[in-house]
KOLDREN-566358 format. One line per 10 residues: number of its first residue (from 1); for each residue x, y, z of C-alpha. Coordinates in nm, 4 decimals. Example, Ala and Ser with C-alpha at 12.3 -4.5 7.8 and 13.67 -1.06 7.14 Angstrom:
2
1	1.2300:-0.4500:0.7800 | 1.3670:-0.1060:0.7140
end
This chain:
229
1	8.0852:-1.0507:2.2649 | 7.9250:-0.8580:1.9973 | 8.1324:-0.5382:1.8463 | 7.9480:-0.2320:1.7712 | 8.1086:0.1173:1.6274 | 8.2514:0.3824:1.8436 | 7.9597:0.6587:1.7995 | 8.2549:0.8992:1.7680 | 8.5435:0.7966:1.5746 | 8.3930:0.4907:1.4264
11	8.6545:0.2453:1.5677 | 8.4764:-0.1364:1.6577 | 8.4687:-0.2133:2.0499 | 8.2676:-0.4492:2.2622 | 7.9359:-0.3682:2.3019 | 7.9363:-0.3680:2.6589 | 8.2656:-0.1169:2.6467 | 8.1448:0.2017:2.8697 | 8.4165:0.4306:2.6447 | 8.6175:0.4007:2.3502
21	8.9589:0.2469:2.3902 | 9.1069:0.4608:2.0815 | 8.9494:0.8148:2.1457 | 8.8420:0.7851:2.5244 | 8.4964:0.8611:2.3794 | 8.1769:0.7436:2.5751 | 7.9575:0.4852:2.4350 | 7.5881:0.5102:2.4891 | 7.4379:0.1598:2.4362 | 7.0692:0.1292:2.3021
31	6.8575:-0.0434:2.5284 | 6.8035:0.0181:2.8513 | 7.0853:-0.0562:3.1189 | 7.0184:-0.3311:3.3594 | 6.9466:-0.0927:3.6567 | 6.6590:0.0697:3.4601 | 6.4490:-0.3124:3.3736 | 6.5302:-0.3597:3.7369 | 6.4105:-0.0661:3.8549 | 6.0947:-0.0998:3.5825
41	6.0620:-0.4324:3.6881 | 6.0116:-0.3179:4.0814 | 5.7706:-0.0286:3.9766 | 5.5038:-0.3049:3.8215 | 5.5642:-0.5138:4.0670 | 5.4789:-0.1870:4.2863 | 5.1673:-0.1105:4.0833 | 5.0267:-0.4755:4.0599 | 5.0635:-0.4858:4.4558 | 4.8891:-0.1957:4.4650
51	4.6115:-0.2772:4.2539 | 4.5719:-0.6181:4.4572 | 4.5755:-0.4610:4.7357 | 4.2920:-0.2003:4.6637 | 4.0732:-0.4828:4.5683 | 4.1212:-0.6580:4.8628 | 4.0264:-0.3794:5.0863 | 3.7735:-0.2980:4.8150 | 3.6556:-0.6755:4.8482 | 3.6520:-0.6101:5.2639
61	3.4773:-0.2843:5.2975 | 3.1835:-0.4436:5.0712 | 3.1903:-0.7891:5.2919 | 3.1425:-0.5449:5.6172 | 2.8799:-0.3146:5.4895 | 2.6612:-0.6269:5.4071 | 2.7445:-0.7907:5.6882 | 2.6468:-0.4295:5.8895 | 2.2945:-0.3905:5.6368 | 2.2204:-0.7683:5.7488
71	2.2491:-0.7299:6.0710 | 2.0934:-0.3895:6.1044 | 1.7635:-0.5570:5.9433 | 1.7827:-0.8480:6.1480 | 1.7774:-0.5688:6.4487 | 1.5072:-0.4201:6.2851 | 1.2965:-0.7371:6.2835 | 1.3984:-0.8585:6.6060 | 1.2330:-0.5281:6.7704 | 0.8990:-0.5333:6.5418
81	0.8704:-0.8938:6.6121 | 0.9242:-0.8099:7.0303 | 0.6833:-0.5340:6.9854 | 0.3820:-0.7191:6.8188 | 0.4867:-1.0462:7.0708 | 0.3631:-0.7626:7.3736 | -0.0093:-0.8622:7.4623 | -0.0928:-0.5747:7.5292 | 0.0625:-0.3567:7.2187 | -0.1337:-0.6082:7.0377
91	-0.4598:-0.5255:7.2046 | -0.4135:-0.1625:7.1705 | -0.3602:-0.2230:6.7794 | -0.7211:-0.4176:6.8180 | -0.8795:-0.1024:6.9642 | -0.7903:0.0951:6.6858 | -0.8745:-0.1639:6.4166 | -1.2052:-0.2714:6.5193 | -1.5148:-0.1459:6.7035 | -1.5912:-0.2818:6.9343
101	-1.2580:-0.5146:7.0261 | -1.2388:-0.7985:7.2053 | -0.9921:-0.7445:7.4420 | -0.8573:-0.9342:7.7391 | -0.8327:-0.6584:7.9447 | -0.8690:-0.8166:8.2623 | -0.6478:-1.1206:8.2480 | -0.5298:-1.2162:8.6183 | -0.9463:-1.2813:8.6768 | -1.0462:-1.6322:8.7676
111	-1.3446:-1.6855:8.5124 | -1.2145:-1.6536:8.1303 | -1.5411:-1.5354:8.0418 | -1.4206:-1.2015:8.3060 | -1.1035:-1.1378:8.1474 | -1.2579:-1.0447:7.8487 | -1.4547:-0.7021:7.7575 | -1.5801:-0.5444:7.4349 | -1.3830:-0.2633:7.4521 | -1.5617:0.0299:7.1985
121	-1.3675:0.3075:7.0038 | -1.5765:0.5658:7.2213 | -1.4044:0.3864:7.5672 | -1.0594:0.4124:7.4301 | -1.1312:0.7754:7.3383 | -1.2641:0.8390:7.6727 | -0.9800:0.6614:7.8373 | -0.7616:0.9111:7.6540 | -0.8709:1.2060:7.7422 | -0.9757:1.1741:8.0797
131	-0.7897:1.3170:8.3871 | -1.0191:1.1457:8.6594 | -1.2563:0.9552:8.6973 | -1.2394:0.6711:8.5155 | -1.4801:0.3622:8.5121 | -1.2915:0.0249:8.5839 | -1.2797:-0.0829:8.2149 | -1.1699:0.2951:8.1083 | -0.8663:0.2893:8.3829 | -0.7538:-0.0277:8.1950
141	-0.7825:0.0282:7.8867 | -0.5804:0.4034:7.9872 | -0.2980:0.1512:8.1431 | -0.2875:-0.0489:7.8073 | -0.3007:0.2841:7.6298 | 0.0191:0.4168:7.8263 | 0.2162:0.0799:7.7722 | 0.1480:0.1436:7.4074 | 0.3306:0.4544:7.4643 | 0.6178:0.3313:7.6109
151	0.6735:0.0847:7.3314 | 0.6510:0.3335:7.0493 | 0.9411:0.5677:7.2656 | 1.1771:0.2826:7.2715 | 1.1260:0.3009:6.8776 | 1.2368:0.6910:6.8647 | 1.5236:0.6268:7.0921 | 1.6773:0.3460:6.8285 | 1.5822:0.6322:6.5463 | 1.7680:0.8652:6.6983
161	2.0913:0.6619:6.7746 | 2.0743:0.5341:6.3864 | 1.9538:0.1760:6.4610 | 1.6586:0.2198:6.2726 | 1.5805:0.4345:5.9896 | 1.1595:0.5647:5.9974 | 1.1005:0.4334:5.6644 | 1.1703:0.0700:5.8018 | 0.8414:0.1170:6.0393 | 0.6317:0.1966:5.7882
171	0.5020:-0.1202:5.7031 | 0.3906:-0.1759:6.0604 | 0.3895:0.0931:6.2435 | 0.2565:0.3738:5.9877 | -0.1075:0.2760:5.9924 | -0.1090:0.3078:6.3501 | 0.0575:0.6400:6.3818 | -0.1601:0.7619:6.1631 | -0.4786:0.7199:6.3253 | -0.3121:0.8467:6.7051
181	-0.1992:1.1180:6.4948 | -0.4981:1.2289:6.2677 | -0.2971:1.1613:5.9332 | -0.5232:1.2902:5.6905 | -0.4823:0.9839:5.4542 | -0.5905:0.7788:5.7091 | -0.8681:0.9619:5.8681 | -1.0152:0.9326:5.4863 | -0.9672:0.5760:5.4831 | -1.1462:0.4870:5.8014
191	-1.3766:0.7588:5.6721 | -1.5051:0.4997:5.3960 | -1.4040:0.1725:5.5634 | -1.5966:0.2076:5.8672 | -1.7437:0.5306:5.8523 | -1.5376:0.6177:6.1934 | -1.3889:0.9428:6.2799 | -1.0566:0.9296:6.4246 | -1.0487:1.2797:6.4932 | -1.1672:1.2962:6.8411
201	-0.9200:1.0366:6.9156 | -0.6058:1.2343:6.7701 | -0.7218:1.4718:6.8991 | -0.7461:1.3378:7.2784 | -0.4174:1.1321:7.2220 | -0.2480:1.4888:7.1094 | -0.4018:1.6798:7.4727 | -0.2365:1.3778:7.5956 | 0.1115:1.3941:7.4876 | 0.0979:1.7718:7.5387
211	-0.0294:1.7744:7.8694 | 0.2675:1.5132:7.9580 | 0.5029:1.6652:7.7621 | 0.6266:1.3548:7.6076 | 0.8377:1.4335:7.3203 | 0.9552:1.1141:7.2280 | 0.6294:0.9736:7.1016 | 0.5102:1.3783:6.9724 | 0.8896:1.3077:6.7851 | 0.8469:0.9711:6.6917
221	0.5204:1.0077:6.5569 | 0.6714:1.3318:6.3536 | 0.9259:1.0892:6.2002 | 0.6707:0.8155:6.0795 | 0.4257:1.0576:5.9398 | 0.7214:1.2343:5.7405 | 0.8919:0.9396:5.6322 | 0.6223:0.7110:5.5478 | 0.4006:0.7995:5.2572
end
C-alpha cells in the first residue's frame, strides 16, 4: 500500500488511512472516493438511457405520423376514386364540360340508341332552376343533378371531421365548384374557351341550395373556393 503524508502533522500513513494514527487528524484523499465514480458512473448510465430512450420514442412518433399521412392520402384517393367511379357524378361533370353532352340519361331503356340524349348546357340550367314542370329529359337530368349533390355533401362531412383537408380536392373537385359556384376565375375561363356563361347556372344552382337550405354543399363549396386558388 502506498504511504502518503499526514496533511497535518506530516507523519507517513497508508493512503487509504481515513485519519492519522499519530495526531487523530483526518486525511482527505485526492481523487474521488469509490461511492462518487459509482454514483457518476449510474448518472451516465442515467443520461445515455435517457437519450436512447428519447430517440426511440422520437424514432416512433415519426414512424406513426407517416404511417397516419399515408393512410390519410390513401383515404383521400379511395373517396375521389369512388366518386368519379359514380355514373352518374361522371355525367354531371360531362354537362358542365361540354355542350351539348352525351349523356346516358336513360339507361334501364331497351334500345341503346334510347338511353342516350344530347343533354345541352341550357337543359341542365333549366333543370336547375325549375320548381315544376319539367320535360322528361329535364326531370332526369334534375335527378342526376341532385345525386351530384349528395356526393359533394359526403365530401364536407369528411372536411369537417378532419379526414380531408379542402386543398386535397382541388385538383378534382375545384374546377367543378367553380362553375356551380360562379368563381370568377372560372367564369373567365369558359368565357374564352367556349364563349359560355356560367352565370345563369350559378346562379340557378345558388336559388337552389337556398331554397333547400342545404348547407353542406353552400359550406362545402365555401371551403373549395377558399382553399383552392
Amino acid at each position: 500500500m502506498a504511504l502518503v503524508k499526514c496533511e497535518h502533522c506530516g507523519e507517513q500513513i497508508a493512503g487509504n488511512a481515513e485519519h492519522c494514527p499519530k495526531c487523530g487528524g483526518i486525511y482527505t484523499r485526492k481523487g474521488w472516493k469509490r461511492s462518487d465514480i459509482i454514483s457518476a458512473i449510474q448518472a451516465t448510465i442515467s443520461g445515455i438511457s435517457a437519450i436512447i430512450a428519447l430517440g426511440v420514442l422520437t424514432y416512433y412518433f415519426s414512424q406513426y405520423r407517416t404511417t397516419e399521412n399515408w393512410k390519410k392520402r390513401e383515404f383521400v384517393a379511395t373517396q375521389i376514386k369512388e366518386f368519379h367511379s359514380d355514373k352518374i357524378n361522371e355525367a354531371v361533370l360531362l354537362m358542365l364540360d361540354y355542350d351539348p353532352a352525351r349523356i346516358e340519361l336513360f339507361p334501364d331503356r331497351k334500345e341503346i340508341g334510347d338511353r342516350y340524349v344530347d343533354v345541352s348546357f341550357e337543359t341542365l340550367v333549366a333543370a336547375v332552376n325549375k320548381e315544376k314542370k319539367y320535360t322528361e329529359i329535364e326531370f332526369e337530368v334534375r335527378k342526376f343533378f341532385e345525386h351530384f349533390l349528395n356526393s359533394l355533401s359526403r365530401f364536407n362531412y369528411y372536411i369537417s371531421y378532419d379526414a380531408i383537408h379542402p386543398a386535397e380536392l382541388c385538383t378534382e373537385l375545384g374546377y367543378p365548384i367553380g362553375i356551380l359556384s360562379g368563381n370568377e376565375d372560372v367564369r373567365k375561363m369558359k368565357m374564352s374557351n367556349n364563349g359560355w356563361d356560367i352565370t345563369p347556372f350559378s346562379t340557378a344552382v345558388s336559388k337552389y341550395l337556398n331554397r333547400w337550405h342545404d348547407e353542406y354543399v353552400l359550406t362545402f363549396m365555401k371551403r373549395i373556393n377558399d382553399a383552392c386558388p
